[in-house]
C-alpha positions as CSV (number, residue, x, y, z in Angstrom):
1,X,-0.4,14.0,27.8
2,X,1.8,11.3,29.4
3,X,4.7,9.6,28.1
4,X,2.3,5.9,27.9
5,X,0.0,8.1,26.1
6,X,2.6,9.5,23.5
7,X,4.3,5.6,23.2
8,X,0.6,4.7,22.4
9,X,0.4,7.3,19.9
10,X,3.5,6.6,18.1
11,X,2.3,2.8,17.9
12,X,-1.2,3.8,16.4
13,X,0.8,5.9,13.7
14,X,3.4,3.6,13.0
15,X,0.8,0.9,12.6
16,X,-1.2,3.2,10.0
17,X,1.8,3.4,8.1
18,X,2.4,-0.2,8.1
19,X,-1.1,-1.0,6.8
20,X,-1.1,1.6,4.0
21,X,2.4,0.1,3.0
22,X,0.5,-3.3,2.8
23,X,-2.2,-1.5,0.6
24,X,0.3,0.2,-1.8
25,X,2.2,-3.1,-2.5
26,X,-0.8,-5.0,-3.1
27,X,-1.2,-3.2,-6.2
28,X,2.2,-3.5,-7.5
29,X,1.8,-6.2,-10.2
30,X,4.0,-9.5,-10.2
31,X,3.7,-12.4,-12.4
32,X,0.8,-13.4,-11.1
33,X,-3.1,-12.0,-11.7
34,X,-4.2,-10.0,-8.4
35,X,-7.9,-8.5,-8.2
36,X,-5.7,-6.1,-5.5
37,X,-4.2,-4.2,-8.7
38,X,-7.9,-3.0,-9.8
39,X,-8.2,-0.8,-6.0
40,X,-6.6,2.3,-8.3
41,X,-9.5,1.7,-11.2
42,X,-12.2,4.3,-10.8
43,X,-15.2,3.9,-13.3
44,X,-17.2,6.8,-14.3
45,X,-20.4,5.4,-12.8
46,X,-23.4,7.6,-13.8
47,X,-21.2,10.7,-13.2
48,X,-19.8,9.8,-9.8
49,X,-16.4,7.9,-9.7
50,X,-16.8,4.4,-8.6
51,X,-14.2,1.7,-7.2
52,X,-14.1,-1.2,-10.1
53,X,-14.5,-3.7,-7.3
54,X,-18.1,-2.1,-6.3
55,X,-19.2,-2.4,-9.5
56,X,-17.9,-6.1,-10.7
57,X,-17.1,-9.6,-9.5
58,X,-13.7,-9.6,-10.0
59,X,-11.9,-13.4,-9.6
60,X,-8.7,-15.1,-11.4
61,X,-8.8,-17.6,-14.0
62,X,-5.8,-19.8,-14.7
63,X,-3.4,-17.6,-12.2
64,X,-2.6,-15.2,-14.8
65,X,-6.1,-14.0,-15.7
66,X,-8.7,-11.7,-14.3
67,X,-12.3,-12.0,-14.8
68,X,-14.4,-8.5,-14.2
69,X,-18.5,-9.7,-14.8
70,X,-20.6,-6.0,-13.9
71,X,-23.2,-6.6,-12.3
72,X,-24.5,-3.9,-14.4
73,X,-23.8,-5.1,-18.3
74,X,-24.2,-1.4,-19.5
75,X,-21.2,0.0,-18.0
76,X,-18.3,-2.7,-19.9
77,X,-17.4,0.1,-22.0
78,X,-16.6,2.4,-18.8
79,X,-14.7,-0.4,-17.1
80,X,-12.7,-0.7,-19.9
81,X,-11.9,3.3,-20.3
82,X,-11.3,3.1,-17.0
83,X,-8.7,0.1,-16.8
84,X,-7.1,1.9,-19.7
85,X,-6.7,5.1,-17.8
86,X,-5.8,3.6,-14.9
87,X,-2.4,2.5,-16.9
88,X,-2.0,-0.7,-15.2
89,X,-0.4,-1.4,-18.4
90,X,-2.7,-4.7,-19.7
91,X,-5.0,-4.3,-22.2
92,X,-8.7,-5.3,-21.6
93,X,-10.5,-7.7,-23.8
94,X,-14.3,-7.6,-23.9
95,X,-16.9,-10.3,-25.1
96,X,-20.0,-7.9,-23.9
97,X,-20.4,-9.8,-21.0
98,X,-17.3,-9.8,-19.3
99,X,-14.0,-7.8,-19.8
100,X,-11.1,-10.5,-19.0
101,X,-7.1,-8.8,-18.5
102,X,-4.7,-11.4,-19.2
103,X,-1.3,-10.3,-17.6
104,X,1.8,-11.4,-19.9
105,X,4.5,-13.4,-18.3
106,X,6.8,-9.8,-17.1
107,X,10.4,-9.5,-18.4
108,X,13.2,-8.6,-17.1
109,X,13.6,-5.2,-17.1
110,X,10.1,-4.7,-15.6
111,X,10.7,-6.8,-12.7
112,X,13.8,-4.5,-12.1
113,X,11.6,-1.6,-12.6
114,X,9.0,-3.0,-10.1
115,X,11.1,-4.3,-7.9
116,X,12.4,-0.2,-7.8
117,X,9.0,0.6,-7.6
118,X,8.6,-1.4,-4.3
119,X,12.0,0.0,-2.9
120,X,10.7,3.5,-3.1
121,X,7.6,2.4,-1.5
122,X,8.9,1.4,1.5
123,X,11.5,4.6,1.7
124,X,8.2,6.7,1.6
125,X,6.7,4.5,4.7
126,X,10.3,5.0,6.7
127,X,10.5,8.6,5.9
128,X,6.6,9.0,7.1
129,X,7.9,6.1,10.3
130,X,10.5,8.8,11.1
131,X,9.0,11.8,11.0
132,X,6.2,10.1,13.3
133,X,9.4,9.8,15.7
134,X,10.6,13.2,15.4
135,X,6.8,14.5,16.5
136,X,7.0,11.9,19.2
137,X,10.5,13.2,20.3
138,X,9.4,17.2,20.1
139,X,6.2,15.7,22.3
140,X,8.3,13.7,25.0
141,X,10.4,17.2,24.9
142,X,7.4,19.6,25.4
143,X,6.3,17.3,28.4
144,X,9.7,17.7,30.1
145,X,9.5,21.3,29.9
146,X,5.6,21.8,30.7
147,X,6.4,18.9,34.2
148,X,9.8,18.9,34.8
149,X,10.4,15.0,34.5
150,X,13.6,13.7,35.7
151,X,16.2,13.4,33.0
152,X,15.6,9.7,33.3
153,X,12.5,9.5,32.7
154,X,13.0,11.5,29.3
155,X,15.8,9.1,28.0
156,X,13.5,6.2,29.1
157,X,10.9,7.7,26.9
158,X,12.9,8.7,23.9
159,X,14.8,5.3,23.8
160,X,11.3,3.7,24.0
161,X,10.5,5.7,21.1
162,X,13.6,4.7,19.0
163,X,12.2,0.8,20.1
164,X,9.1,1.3,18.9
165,X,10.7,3.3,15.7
166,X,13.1,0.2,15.2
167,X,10.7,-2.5,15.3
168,X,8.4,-0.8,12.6
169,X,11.3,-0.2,10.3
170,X,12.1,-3.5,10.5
171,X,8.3,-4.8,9.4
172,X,9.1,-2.1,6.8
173,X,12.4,-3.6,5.7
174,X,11.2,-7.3,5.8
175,X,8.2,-6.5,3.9
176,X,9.9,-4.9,1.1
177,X,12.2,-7.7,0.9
178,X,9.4,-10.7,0.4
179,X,8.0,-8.0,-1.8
180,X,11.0,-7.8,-4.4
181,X,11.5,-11.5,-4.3
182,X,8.0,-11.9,-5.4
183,X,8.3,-9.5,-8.1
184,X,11.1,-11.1,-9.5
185,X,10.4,-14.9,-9.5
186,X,9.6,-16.2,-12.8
């Protein structure tokens, strides 16, 4: 392995990391309805666990309103079970054809609470964004043992490492910033 390839690596990881941070604040609920928050909401499907959004149209009414219409009228029962399981904390109503979740203008508190929720999301995606640059250090490391590189060359690499390292935190940071301010505007 080379030092490009390892710098390659780290990106591909970091990146990952980056994208699954996207996915995990998508389902953090703000004022606003967001079909994202229904990716958690698994439906007992003929025995098999099902994602909510393979069995249902899913759109927003009104901005503060979800729609789910099955495509399958039989399971509205196990969509709602399932959105009650999945605590998303809203209460599905049910007309037999569609089950509608009408999310309630958040208060205070909860908007600290999620807005704490979001924080600790992004911690978890540094922590994971560091220890990707530890394995990428012990790896730039292993490669000056196994071809004795010039002690150069191995700074190079490791501060090209701490680049790359810096730049993603900084998505991360960013991120989790635009992220809180949504949360908490009324």
């Amino acid at each position: 392995m080379s030092v490009e390839e390892i710098k390659k690596q780290t990106n591909e990881k970091m990146d990952k990391c980056i994208n699954q941070l996207y996915k995990e604040l998508a389902t953090v609920r703000t004022g606003r309805a967001n079909p994202l928050i229904l990716d958690k909401v698994l439906v007992d499907y003929y025995g098999a666990p099902t994602g909510l959004r393979q069995l249902a149209q899913v759109s927003v009414s009104e901005g503060t309103t979800l729609v789910i219409t099955p495509f399958d009228k039989t399971i509205i029962k196990e969509i709602e079970k399932a959105i009650v399981k999945a605590e998303i904390g809203i209460t599905p109503n049910s007309d037999g054809v569609v089950v509608r979740l009408a999310f309630p203008p958040l208060t205070q508190d909860r908007r600290k609470e999620l807005a704490k929720e979001v924080k600790a999301i992004g911690e978890d995606t540094k922590v994971a964004i560091r220890n990707i640059r530890r394995d990428s250090t012990e790896a730039v490391k292993k490669l000056e043992k196994a071809e004795n590189l010039p002690e150069d060359a191995i700074k190079d690499a490791l501060n090209e490492v701490q680049k790359i390292t810096d730049k993603f935190v900084k998505i991360v940071d960013e991120t989790v910033t635009n992220k809180e301010k949504e949360v908490m505007e009324i």
